[in-house]
C-alpha positions in Angstrom: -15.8 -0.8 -20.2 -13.4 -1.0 -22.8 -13.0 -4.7 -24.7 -9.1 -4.0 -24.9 -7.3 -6.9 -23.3 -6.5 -5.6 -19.5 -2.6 -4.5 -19.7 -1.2 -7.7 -17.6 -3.7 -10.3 -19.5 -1.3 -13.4 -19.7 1.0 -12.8 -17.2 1.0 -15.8 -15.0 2.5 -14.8 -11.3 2.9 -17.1 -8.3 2.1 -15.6 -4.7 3.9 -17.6 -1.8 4.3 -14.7 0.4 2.0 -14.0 3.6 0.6 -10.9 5.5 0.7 -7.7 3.3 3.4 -6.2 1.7 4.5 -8.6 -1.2 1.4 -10.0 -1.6 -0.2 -6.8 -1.9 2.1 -6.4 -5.1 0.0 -10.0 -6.4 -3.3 -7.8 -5.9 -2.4 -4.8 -7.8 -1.1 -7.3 -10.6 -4.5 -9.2 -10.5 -6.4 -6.2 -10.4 -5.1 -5.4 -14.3 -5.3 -8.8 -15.7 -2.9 -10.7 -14.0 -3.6 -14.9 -13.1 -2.2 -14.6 -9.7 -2.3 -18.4 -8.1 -2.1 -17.6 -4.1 -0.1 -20.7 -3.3 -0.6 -21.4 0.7 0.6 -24.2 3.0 -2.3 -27.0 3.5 -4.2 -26.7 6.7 -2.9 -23.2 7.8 -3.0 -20.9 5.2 -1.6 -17.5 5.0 -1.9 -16.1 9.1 -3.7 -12.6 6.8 -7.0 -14.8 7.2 -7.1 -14.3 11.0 -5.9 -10.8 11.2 -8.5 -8.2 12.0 -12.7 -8.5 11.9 -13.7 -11.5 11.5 -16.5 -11.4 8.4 -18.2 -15.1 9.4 -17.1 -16.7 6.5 -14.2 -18.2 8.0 -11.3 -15.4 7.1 -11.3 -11.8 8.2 -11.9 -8.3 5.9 -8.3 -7.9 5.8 -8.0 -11.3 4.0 -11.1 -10.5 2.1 -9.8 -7.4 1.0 -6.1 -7.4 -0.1 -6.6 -11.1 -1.7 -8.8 -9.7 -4.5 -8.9 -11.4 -7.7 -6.4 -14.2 -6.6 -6.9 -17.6 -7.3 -6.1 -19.9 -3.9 -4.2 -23.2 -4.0 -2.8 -25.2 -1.2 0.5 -26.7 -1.9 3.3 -27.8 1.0 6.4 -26.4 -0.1 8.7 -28.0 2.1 7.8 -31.3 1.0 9.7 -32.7 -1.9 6.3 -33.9 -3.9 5.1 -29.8 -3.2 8.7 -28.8 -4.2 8.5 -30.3 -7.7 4.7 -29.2 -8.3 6.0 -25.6 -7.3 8.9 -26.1 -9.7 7.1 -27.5 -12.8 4.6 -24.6 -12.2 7.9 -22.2 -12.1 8.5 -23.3 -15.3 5.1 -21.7 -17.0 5.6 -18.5 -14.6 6.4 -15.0 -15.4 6.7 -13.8 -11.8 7.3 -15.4 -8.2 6.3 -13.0 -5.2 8.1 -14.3 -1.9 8.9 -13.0 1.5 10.6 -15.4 3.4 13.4 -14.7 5.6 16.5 -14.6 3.1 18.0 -18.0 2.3 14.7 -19.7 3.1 13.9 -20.5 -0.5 17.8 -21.6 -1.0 17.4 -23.8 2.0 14.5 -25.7 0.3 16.4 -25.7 -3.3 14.2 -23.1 -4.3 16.0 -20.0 -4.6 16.3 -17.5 -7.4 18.8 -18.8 -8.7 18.0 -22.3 -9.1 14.4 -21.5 -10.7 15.9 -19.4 -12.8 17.4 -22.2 -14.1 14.4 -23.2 -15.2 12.7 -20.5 -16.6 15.4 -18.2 -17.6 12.6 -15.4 -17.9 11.3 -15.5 -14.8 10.9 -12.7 -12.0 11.1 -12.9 -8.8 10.0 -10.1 -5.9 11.8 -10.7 -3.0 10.4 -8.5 -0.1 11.9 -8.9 3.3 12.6 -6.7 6.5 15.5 -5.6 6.0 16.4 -6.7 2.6 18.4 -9.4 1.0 21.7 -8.1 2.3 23.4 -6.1 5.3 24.0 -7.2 8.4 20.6 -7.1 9.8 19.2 -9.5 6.7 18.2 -12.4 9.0 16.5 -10.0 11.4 12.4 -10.5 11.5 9.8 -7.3 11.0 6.6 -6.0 10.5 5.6 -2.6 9.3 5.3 -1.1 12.9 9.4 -2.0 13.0 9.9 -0.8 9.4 8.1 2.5 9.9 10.7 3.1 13.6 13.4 1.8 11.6 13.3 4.3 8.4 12.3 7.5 10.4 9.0 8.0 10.2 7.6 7.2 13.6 10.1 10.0 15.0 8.5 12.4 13.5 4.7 11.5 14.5 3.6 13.4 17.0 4.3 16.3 19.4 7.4 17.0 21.3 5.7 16.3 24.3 4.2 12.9 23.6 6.3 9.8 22.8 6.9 9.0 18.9 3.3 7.9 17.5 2.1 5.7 14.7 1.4 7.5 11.3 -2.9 6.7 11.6 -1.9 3.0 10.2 0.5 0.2 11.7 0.6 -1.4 7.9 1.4 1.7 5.9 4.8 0.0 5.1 3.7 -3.0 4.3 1.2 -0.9 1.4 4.4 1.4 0.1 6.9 -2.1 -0.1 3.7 -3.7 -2.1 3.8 -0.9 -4.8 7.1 -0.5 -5.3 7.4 -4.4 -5.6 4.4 -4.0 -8.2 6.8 -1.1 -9.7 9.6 -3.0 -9.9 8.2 -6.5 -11.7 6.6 -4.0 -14.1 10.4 -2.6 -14.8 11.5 -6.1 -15.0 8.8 -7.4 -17.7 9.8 -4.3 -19.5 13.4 -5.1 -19.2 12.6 -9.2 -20.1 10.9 -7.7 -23.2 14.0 -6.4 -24.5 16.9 -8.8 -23.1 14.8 -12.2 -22.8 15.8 -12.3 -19.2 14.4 -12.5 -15.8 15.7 -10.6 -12.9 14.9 -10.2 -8.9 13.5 -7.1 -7.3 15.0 -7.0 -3.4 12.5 -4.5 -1.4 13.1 -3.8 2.2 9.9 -2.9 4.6 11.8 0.0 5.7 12.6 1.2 2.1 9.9 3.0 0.9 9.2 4.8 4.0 12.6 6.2 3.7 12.1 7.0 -0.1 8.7 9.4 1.4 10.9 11.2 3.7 11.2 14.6 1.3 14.4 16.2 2.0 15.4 15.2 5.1 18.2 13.3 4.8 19.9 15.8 2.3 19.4 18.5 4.8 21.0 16.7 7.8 24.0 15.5 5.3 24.4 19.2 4.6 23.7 20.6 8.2 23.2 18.1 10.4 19.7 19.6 11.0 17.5 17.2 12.9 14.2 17.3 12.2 11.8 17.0 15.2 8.2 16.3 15.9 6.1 18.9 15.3 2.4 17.4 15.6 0.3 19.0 13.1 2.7 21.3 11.7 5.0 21.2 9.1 8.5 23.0 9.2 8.3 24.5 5.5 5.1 26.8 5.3 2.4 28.2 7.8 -0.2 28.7 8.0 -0.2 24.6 7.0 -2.3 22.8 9.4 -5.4 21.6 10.9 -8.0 23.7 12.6 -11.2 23.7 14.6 -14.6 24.1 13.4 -17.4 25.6 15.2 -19.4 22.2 15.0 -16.6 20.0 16.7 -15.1 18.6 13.5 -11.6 19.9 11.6 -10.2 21.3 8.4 -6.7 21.1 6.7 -5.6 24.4 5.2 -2.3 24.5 3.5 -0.9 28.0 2.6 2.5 26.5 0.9 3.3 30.2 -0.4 2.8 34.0 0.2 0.3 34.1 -2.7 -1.9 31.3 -1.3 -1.3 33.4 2.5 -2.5 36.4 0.9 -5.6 34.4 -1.0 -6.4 33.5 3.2 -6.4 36.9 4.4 -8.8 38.2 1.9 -11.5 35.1 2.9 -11.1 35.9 6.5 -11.6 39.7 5.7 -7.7 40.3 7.4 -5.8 41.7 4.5 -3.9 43.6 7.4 -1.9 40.4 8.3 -0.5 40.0 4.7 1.6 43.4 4.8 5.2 43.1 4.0 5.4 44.2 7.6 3.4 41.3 9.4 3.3 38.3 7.7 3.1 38.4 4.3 6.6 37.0 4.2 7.1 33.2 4.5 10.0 33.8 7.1 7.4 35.7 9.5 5.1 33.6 9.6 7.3 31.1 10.5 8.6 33.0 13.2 4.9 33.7 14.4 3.8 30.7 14.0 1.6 30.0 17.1 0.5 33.5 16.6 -0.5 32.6 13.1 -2.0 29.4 13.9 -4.2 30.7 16.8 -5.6 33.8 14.0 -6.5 31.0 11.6 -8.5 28.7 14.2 -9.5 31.6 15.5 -11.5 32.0 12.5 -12.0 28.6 11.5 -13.6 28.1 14.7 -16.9 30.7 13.9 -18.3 28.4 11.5 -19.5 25.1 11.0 -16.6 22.6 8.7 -18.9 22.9 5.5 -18.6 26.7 5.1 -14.8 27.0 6.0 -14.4 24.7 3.2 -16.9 26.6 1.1 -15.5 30.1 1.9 -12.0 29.1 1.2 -12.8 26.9 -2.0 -14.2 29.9 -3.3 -11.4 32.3 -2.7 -8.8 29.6 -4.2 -7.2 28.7 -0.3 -6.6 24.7 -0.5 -8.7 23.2 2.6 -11.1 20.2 3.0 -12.3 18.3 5.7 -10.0 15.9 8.2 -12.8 13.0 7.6 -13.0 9.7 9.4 -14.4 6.5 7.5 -17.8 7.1 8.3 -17.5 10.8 6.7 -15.8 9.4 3.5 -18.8 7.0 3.3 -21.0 10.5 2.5 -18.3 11.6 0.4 -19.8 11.7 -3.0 -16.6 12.2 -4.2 -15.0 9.0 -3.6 -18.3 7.1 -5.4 -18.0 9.1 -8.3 -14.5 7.7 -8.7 -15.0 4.3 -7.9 -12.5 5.2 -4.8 -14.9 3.4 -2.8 -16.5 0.6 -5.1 -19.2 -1.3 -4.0 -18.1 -5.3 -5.0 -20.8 -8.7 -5.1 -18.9 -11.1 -3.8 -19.8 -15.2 -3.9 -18.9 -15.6 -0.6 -19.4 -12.5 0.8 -22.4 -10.6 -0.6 -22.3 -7.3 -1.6 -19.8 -5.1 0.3 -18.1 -1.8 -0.2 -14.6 -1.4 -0.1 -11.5 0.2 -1.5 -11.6 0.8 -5.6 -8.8 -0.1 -7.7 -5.8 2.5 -8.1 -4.9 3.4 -10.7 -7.6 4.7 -13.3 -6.8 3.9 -16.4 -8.9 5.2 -19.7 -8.8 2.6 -22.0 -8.1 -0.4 -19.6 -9.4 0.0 -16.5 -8.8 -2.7 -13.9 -11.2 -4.5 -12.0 -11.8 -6.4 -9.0 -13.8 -9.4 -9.9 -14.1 -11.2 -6.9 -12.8 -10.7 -3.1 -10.5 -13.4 -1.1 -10.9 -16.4 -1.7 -11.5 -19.7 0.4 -8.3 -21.2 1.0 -7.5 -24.2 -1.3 -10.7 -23.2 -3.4 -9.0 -23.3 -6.6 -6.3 -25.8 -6.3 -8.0 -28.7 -8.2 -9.0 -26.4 -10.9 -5.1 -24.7 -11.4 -3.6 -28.3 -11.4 -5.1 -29.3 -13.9 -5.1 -26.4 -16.2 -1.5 -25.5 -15.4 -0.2 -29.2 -14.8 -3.0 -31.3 -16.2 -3.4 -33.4 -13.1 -6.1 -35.9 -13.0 -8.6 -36.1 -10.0 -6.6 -39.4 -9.1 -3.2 -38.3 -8.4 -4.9 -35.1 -6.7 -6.7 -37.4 -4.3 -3.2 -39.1 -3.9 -1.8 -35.7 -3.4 -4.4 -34.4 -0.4 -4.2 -37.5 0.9 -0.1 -37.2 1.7 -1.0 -33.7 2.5 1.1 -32.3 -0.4 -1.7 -29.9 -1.1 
């Protein structure tokens, strides 16, 4: 481990958001350094803690999980005591993460642009359903909604089943969290060379759109309306997933005639290459069941480990369509620290996602899993605020924090 500082040591960020997506953005900035203060109301606390397994420490693995490395404050915002401990600590911020419905904060008097006022540096992600303008601004949504909204859900599935989810209900939430990180990392660059603080408005539907290759090029251009297609993809063939002789599957994707070709020779069928057959891209998509039922034809004499190992060796890109209990035997993902294995306080030991990205020099780290709610707040005021134990008595008892 290197003794470099870790690339965000200093930056002080406030998280008042709830559920994933902005406060996932907190978590990646914690990860690398970051002194994220996860600032919840007294007495319910963000509603993450009671979503999914429950761990018997009072919060679930989702909680435990995606609040990494944050310390946890209570502090009622909506109170005019809470409002002026929230501004005061505004004033020593770099970053305030927020996903209220737009004009929340503005409601309370603590909108962008009054804390900006006070910290004329300061950065604020604002992360909402449908962003901070448009006519559906004031409309509520999760990622399930976001994921309909931008496209995506359309597409999952086969033309004769109803739209499906893509494997996760939250994979918005998770793509709106790192572009938010993104996009405070732009604005500290940008604050580095003007001195000034910005906002970063991220829709849940945006970056589901962004991931949407060329589709909505294409349909400007020719009104082409791409379809579910289930396993398949409209580009290349063979590009799939196939049946194993032991019950399990593979993914093989041939994006090219070169990688087609590279099949043929594993499976001993060099016939089905010919300029004639379906060596050509176009023919095979033409064939394509034909082509599909040749390759799981094959695919299906042999047990997942020597597909893989046949068509590793003959340069074919294909590995295994694992669930979470075959990435557990993965050694890959140990190697990598993909799936880190973390002591927690509360917790114990438990193994769980590793930090992305991997960084050389500075690696980031996860030092400790979600927090207990309020665990920290005597400890932040009086570093950041340098209240005594008496007016934080005072304080609790009011219910300000």
């Amino acid at each position: 481990m290197s003794d470099l500082p870790k690339p965000l040591e200093g930056i002080k960020v406030l998280d008042i958001a709830t559920y994933v997506a902005a406060p996932f953005a907190g978590a990646n900035m914690a990860e690398f350094g970051a002194d994220v203060i996860k600032i919840e109301k007294p007495g319910m606390g963000d509603s993450l803690r009671v979503l999914g397994t429950e761990t018997g420490v009072g919060d679930t693995w989702f909680w435990v999980n995606e609040a990494r490395n944050k310390r946890c404050i209570t502090l009622d915002l909506k109170t005019e005591k809470g409002a002026n401990i929230f501004r005061d600590m505004v004033a020593q911020a770099d970053v305030v993460i927020e996903n209220f419905r737009p004009g929340t904060l503005e409601k309370w008097g603590l909108g962008f642009e009054e804390l900006r006022e006070l910290n004329p540096g300061l950065i604020m992600l604002r992360v909402s359903a449908y962003g901070q303008e448009g006519p559906k601004k004031d409309l509520p949504g999760f990622a399930r909604i976001a994921q309909a909204y931008a496209g995506l859900t359309y597409l999952c599935g086969t033309p004769e089943t109803a739209p499906l989810i893509a494997g996760s209900t939250t994979l918005a939430d998770y793509l709106t969290g790192l572009y938010g990180t993104y996009g405070i990392l732009l604005a500290l660059r940008s604050r580095d060379q003007s001195g000034r603080g910005q906002y970063i408005d991220v829709a849940l539907h945006d970056g589901i759109f962004r991931f949407l290759d060329e589709i909505a090029a294409v349909y400007d251009k020719t009104g082409f309306v791409r379809e579910r297609k289930g396993t398949e993809t409209g580009s290349s063939c063979p590009h799939s997933h196939y049946p194993t002789g032991c019950g399990r599957w593979v993914a093989i994707a041939c994006t090219n005639d070169k990688m087609f070709e590279r099949l043929c020779e594993v499976m001993g069928k060099q016939e089905l290459c010919a300029p004639d057959k379906w060596g050509p891209k176009a023919n095979r998509l033409r064939d394509r069941d034909q082509v599909n039922a040749v390759v799981g034809g094959w695919t299906g004499q042999f047990e997942r480990d020597e597909v893989i190992r046949m068509c590793s060796e003959g340069s074919v890109p294909c590995g295994p369509v694992t669930s979470i209990a075959d990435i557990f035997e993965e050694e890959q993902f140990h190697v990598r620290d993909t799936l880190t294995t973390v002591k927690d306080p509360r917790i114990g030991e438990v193994r769980t996602q590793g930090v992305v990205p991997k960084l050389s020099e500075t690696p980031g780290e996860i030092r400790h899993l979600g927090a207990a709610m309020g665990q920290h707040t005597q400890e932040v005021m009086r570093e950041w605020l340098g209240i005594e134990d008496e007016e934080l008595a005072a304080l609790k008892a009011d219910g300000v924090i």
